[in-house]
C-alpha positions as CSV (number, residue, x, y, z in Angstrom):
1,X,0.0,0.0,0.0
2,X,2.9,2.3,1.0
3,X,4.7,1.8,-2.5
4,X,1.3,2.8,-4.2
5,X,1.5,5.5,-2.7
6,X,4.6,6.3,-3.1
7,X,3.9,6.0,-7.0
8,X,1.3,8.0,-6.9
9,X,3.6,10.5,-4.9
10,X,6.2,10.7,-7.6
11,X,3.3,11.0,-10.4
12,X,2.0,14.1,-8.6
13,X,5.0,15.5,-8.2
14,X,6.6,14.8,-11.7
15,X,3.2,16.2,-13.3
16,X,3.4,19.8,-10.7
17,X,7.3,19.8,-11.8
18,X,6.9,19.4,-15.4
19,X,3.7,22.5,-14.9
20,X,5.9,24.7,-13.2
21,X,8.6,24.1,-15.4
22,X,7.1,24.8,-18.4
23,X,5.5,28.5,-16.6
24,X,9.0,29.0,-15.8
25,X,10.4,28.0,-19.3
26,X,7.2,30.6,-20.4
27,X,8.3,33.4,-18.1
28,X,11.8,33.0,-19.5
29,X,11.0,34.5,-22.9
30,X,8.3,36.8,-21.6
31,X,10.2,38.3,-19.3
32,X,13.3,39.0,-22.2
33,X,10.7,40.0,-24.6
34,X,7.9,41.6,-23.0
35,X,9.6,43.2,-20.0
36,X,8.5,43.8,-16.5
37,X,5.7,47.0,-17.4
38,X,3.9,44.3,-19.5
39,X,4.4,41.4,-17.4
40,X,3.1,43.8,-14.2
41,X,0.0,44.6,-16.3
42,X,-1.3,41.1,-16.2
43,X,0.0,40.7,-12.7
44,X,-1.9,43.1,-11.8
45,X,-4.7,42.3,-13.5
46,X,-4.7,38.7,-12.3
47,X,-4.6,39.9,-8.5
48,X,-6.9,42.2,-9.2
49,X,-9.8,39.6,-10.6
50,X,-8.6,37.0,-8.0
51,X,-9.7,39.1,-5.3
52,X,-13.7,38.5,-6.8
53,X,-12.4,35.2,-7.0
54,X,-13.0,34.3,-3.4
55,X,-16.6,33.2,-4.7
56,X,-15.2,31.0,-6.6
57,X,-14.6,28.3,-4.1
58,X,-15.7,29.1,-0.7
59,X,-14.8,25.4,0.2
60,X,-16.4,23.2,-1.7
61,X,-13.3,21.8,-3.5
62,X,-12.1,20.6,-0.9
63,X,-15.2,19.2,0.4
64,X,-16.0,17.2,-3.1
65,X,-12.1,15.6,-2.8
66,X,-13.2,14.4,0.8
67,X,-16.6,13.1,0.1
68,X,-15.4,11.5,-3.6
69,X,-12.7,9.8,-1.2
70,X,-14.9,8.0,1.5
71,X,-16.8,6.4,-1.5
72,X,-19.6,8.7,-1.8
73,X,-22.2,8.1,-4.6
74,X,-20.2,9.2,-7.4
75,X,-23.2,11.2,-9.6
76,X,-24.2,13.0,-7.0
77,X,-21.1,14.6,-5.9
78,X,-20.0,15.5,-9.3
79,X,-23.6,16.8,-9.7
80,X,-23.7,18.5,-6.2
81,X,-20.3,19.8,-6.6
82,X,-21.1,21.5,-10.9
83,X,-24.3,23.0,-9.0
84,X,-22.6,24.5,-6.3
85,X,-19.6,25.6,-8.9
86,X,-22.0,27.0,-11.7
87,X,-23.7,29.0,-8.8
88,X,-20.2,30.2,-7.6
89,X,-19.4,31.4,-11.2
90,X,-23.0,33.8,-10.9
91,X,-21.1,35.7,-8.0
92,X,-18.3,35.8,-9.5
93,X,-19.4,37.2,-12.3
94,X,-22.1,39.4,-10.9
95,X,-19.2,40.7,-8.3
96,X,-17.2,41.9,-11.8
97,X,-19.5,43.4,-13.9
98,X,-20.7,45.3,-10.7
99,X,-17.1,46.6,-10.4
100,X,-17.2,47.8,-14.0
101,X,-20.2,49.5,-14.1
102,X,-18.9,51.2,-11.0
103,X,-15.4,51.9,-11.7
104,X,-15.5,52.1,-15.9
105,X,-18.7,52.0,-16.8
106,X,-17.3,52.4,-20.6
107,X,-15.2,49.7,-20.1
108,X,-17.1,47.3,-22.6
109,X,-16.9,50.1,-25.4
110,X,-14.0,50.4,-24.9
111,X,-12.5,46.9,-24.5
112,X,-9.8,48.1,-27.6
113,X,-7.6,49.4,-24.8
114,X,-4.9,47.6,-23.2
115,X,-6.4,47.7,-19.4
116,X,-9.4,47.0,-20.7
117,X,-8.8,44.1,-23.3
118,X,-6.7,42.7,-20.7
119,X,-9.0,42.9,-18.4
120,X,-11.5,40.9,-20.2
121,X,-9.6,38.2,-21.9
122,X,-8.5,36.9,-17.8
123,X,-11.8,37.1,-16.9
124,X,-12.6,34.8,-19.3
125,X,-9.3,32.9,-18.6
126,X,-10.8,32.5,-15.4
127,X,-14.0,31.0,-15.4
128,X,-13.0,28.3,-18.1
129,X,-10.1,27.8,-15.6
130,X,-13.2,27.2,-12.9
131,X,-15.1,25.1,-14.8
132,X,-11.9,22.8,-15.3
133,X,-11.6,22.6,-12.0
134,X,-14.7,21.3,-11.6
135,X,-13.9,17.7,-13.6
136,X,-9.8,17.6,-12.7
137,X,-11.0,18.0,-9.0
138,X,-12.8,14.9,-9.0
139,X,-9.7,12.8,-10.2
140,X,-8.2,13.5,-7.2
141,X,-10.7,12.8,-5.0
142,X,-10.2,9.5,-7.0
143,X,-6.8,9.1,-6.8
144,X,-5.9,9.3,-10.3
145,X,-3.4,11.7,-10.6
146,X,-2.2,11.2,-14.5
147,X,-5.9,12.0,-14.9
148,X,-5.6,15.0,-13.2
149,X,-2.6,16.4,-14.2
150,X,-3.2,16.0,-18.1
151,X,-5.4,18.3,-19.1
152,X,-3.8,21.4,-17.2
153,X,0.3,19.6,-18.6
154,X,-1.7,20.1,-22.4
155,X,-2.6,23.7,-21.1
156,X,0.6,25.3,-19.9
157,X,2.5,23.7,-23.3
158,X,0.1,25.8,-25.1
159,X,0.6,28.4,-23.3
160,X,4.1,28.9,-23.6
161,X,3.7,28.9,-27.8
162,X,0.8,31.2,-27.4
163,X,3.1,33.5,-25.5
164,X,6.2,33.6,-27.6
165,X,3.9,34.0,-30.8
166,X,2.4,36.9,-29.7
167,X,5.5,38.5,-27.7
168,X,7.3,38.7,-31.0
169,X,4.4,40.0,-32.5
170,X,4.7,42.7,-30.4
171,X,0.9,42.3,-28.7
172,X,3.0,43.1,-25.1
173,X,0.6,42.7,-22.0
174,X,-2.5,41.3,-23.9
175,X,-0.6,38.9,-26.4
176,X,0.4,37.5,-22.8
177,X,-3.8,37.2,-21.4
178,X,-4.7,35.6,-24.9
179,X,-2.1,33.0,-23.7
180,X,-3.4,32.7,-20.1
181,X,-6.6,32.2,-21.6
182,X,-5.9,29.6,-24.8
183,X,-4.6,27.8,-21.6
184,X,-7.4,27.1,-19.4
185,X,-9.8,26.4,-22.7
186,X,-6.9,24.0,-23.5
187,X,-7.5,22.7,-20.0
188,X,-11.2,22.7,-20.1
189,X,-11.5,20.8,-23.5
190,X,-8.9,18.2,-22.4
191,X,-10.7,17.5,-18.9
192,X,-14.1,17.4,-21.0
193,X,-12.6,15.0,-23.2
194,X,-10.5,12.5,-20.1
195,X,-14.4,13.0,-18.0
196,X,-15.9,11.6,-21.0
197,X,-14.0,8.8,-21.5
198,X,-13.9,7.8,-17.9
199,X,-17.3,8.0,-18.3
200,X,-18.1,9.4,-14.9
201,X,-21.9,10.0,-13.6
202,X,-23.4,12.9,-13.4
203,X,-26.6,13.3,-11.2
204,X,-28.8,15.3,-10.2
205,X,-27.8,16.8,-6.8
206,X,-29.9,15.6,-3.6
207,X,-30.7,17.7,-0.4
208,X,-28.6,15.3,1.6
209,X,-25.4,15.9,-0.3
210,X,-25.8,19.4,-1.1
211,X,-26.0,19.4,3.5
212,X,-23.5,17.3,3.4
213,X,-21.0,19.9,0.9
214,X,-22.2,22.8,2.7
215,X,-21.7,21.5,6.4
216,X,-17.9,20.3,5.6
217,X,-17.4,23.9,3.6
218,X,-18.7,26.2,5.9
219,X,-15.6,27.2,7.9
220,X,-13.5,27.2,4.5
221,X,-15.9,29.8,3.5
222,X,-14.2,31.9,5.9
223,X,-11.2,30.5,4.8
224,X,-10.6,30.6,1.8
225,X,-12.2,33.8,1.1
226,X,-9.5,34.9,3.3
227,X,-6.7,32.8,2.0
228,X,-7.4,33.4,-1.5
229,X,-7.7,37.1,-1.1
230,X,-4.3,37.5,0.7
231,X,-2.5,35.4,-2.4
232,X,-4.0,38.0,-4.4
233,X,-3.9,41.6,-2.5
234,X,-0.2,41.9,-3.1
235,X,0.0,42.6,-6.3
236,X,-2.5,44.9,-6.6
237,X,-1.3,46.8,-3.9
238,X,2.2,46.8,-5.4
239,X,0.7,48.6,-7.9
240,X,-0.7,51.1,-5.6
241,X,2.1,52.1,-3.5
242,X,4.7,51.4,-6.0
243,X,4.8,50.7,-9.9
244,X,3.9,48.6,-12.7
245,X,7.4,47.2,-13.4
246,X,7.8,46.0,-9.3
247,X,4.7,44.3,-10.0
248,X,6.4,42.6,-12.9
249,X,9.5,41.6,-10.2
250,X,6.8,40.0,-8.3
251,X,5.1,38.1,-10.5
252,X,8.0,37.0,-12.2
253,X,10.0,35.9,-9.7
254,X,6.4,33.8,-8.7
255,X,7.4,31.7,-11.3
256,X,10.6,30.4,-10.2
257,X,8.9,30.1,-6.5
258,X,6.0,28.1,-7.6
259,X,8.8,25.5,-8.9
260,X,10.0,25.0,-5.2
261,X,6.6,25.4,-3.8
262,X,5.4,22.5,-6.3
263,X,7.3,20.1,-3.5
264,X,5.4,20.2,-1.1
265,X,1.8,21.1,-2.9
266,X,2.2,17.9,-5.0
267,X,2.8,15.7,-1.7
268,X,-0.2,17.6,-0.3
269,X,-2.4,16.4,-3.4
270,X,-2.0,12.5,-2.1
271,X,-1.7,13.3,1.7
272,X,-4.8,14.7,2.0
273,X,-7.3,11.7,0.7
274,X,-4.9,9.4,3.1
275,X,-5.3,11.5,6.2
276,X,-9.4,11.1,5.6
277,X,-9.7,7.9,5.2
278,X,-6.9,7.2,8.6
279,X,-9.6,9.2,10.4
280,X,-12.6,7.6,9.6
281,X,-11.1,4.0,9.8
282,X,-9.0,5.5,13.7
283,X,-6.1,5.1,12.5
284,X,-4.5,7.9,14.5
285,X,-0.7,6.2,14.2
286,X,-0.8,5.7,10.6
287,X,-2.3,9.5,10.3
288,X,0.5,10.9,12.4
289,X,3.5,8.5,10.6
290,X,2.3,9.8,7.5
291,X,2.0,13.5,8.6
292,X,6.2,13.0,10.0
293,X,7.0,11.1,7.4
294,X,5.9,14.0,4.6
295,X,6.9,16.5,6.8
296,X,10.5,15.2,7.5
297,X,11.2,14.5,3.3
298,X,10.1,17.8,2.5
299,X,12.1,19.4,5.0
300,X,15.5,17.3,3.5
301,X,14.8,18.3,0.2
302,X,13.3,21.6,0.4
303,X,16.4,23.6,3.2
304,X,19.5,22.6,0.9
305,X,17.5,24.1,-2.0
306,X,15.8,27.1,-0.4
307,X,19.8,27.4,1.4
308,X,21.3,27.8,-2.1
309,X,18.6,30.1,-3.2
310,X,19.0,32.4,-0.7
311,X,22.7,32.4,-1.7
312,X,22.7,32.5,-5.5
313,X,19.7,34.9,-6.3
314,X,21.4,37.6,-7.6
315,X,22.8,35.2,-10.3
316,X,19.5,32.8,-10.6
317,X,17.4,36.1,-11.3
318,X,20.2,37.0,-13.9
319,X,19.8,34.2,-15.8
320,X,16.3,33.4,-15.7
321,X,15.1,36.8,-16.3
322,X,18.0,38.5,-17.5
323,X,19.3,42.2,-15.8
324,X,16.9,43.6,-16.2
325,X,15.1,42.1,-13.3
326,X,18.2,41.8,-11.1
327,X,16.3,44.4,-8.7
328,X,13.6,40.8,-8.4
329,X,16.6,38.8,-6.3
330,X,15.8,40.3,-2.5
331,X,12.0,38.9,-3.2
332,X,13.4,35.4,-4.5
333,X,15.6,35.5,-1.2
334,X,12.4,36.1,1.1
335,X,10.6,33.4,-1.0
336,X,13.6,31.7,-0.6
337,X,12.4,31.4,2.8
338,X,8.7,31.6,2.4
339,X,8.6,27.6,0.6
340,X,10.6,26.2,3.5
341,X,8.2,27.3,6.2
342,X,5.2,26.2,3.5
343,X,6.9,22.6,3.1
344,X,7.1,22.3,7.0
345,X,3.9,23.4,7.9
346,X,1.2,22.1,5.2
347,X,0.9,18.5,6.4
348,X,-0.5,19.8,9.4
349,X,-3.1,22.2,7.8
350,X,-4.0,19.0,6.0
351,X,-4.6,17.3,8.8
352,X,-7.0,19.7,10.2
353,X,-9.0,19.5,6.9
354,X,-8.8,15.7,6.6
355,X,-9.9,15.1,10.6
356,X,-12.5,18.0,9.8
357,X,-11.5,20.4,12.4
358,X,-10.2,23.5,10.2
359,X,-13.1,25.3,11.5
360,X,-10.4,26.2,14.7
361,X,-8.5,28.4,11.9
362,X,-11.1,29.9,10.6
363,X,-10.4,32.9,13.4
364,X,-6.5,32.5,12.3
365,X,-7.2,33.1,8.8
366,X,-9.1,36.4,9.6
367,X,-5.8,37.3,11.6
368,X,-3.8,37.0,9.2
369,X,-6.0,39.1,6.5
370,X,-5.4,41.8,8.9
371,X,-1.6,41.4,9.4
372,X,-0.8,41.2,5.8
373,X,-2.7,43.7,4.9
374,X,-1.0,46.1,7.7
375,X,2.5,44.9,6.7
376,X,1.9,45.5,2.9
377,X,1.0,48.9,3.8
378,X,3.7,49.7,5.8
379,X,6.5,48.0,3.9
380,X,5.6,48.5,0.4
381,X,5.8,52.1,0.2
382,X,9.2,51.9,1.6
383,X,10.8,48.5,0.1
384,X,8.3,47.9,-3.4
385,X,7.6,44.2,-4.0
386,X,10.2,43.0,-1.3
387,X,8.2,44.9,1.4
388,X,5.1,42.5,-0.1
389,X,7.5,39.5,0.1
390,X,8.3,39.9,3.5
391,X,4.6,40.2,4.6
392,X,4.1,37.3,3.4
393,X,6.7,35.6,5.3
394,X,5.7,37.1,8.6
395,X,1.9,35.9,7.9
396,X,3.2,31.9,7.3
397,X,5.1,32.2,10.2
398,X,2.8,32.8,12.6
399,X,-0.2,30.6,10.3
400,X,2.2,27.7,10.8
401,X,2.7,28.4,14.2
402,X,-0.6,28.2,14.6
403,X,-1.4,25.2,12.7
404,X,1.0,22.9,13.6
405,X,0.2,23.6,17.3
406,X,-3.2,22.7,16.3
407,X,-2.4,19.8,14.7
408,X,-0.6,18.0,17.3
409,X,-2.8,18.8,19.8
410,X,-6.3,17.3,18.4
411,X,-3.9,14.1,17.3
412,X,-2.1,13.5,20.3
413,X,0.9,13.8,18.2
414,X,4.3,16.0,18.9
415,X,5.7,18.1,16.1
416,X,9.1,16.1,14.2
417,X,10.8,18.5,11.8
């Protein structure tokens, strides 16, 4: 059972690192032809839409990989979980065009301009990215990763010809949205097709289930919300206090970080349907000796990596990005950072959401809106982008804290870096 696992481990993380390679691969030639103006234009327009994006989960994601995992009627959570997802989408939506009529209500005449055309191709580029996430979610909660990784793999390959093509042709910030957006359609049609010929049910959602969704989610939609918005409140206030081209630092430098990050998010993709199913059977050794076990191979690989990093970023930045963007290597150096604290702390936030008690962080999450947002406001003015790097170092710190402590107490377990 162990070397299944460990399989499907290795397939996870393979299909993250070959993803993340190819964004990086992509942000390679962007960042050489396009520069960091353009690139900060999308950046900012992608933190920008995220923030309406925190209706675009509120939980349920995570509640359809738990109930797919303990062998739920199959139809009906894929049917519970596309009703609860399409109705998601209407908020998000709603939440956007409400902002436009607000803040440019001539936006839609004139969707010619940059900002504008921008603006509109990534909203699109994110509800087809939603709507894939709908079908790849459910081949986790199955357990088959190759399924799951496909259609996004197809995605990010088109991507990166999508983005070179229209760099050269000069199309600068919105050549670089039509490529965000050929991606998830990519996605979506790929998922279609691998949801098809798995030929998974879809039924009609039941009052039970749709309980049952909504019961698990409902301190995630505090969450979330939360979580989502800080990943995304950066950038835009980068673009505030600073300018367009930090906001091109950031985001670019995002790339080489969600690399190392893809460690420990790719062991998180198997641990998590593990740590349910040791709960509901009381296995509370096997949980914890999973939960050490991840947490003390991430911590081997991820240190000597984030070490040299740290080290070397003036001369990674220079040859990734080129020197231009050699004022980007402080932020990789707090990131640097940033992935080792993630690696160390996110099997125990995944044991809070697989033994169902992540409503305790709920409060935490809200603390940390409120410190990031306090940290960005004091330190971006002053330091740009880095100033937004290191706030988001002090908030994992104290989340992990937090977590971990958490953790160990409702498992009877002691914390083993």
């Amino acid at each position: 059972m162990s070397s299944l696992r460990g399989r499907k481990t290795l397939i996870v993380f393979a299909s993250d690192y070959v993803r993340s390679t190819i964004g990086f691969i992509t942000m390679f030639f962007v960042s050489r032809i396009m520069g960091a103006e353009q690139i900060g234009i999308v950046g900012y327009h992608l933190g920008l839409l995220g923030l309406f994006s925190i209706f675009l989960d509120l939980g349920i994601s995570t509640a359809h990989i738990k109930r797919v995992s303990e062998k739920k009627d199959l139809g009906e959570c894929v049917g519970t979980y596309l009703a609860l997802k399409v109705g998601a989408l209407s908020l998000y939506s709603i939440a956007v065009l409400t902002y436009l009529c607000a803040h440019h209500p001539l936006a839609i005449k004139d969707i010619g301009n940059q900002n504008h055309g921008v603006f509109f191709v990534l909203f699109v580029y994110y509800v087809f990215d939603q709507l894939t996430t709908v079908l790849i979610t459910t081949f986790s909660g199955r357990e088959e990763f190759i399924k799951l990784n496909i259609p996004t793999s197809v995605g990010r390959i088109i991507k990166l010809f999508v983005a070179i093509t229209f760099g050269y042709l000069g199309w600068g910030a919105k050549g670089l949205a039509i490529a965000y957006l050929a991606d998830a359609f990519t996605s979506f049609l790929a998922a279609i097709f691998l949801f098809w010929y798995g030929k998974i049910p879809i039924k009609k959602p039941t009052s039970r289930m749709l309980q049952s969704y909504i019961r698990y989610a409902l301190p995630m939609m505090v969450i979330i919300p939360i979580s989502v918005f800080n990943s995304n409140i950066d950038r835009v206030m980068i673009q505030k206090f600073s300018t367009l081209q930090q906001v091109g630092f950031y985001f670019t430098v995002q790339s080489l970080f969600v690399i190392i990050n893809s460690i420990s998010s790719s062991a998180m993709v198997v641990l998590l349907p593990k740590i349910s199913s040791d709960f509901i059977q009381n296995k509370l050794e096997d949980l914890n000796r999973s939960v050490q076990k991840a947490t003390r191979y991430l911590s081997i690989i991820i240190l000597p990596v984030a070490i040299i990093v740290f080290i070397e970023a003036d001369r990674i930045v220079g040859i990734c990005f080129g020197v231009k963007f050699l004022g980007a290597a402080n932020i990789l150096r707090v990131f640097s950072i940033v992935s080792l604290v993630m690696a160390v702390s996110r099997p125990y936030s995944n044991v809070l959401y697989g033994i169902e008690s992540h409503n305790k962080i709920a409060f935490v999450s809200f603390l940390n809106l409120i410190i990031l947002f306090t940290c960005n406001y004091l330190l971006i003015p002053k330091l740009g982008a880095v100033g937004a790097a290191v706030s988001n170092l002090i908030v994992w710190i104290f989340s992990a804290s937090i977590q971990i402590y958490l953790a160990c107490r409702y498992t009877h377990s002691v914390f083993n870096f």
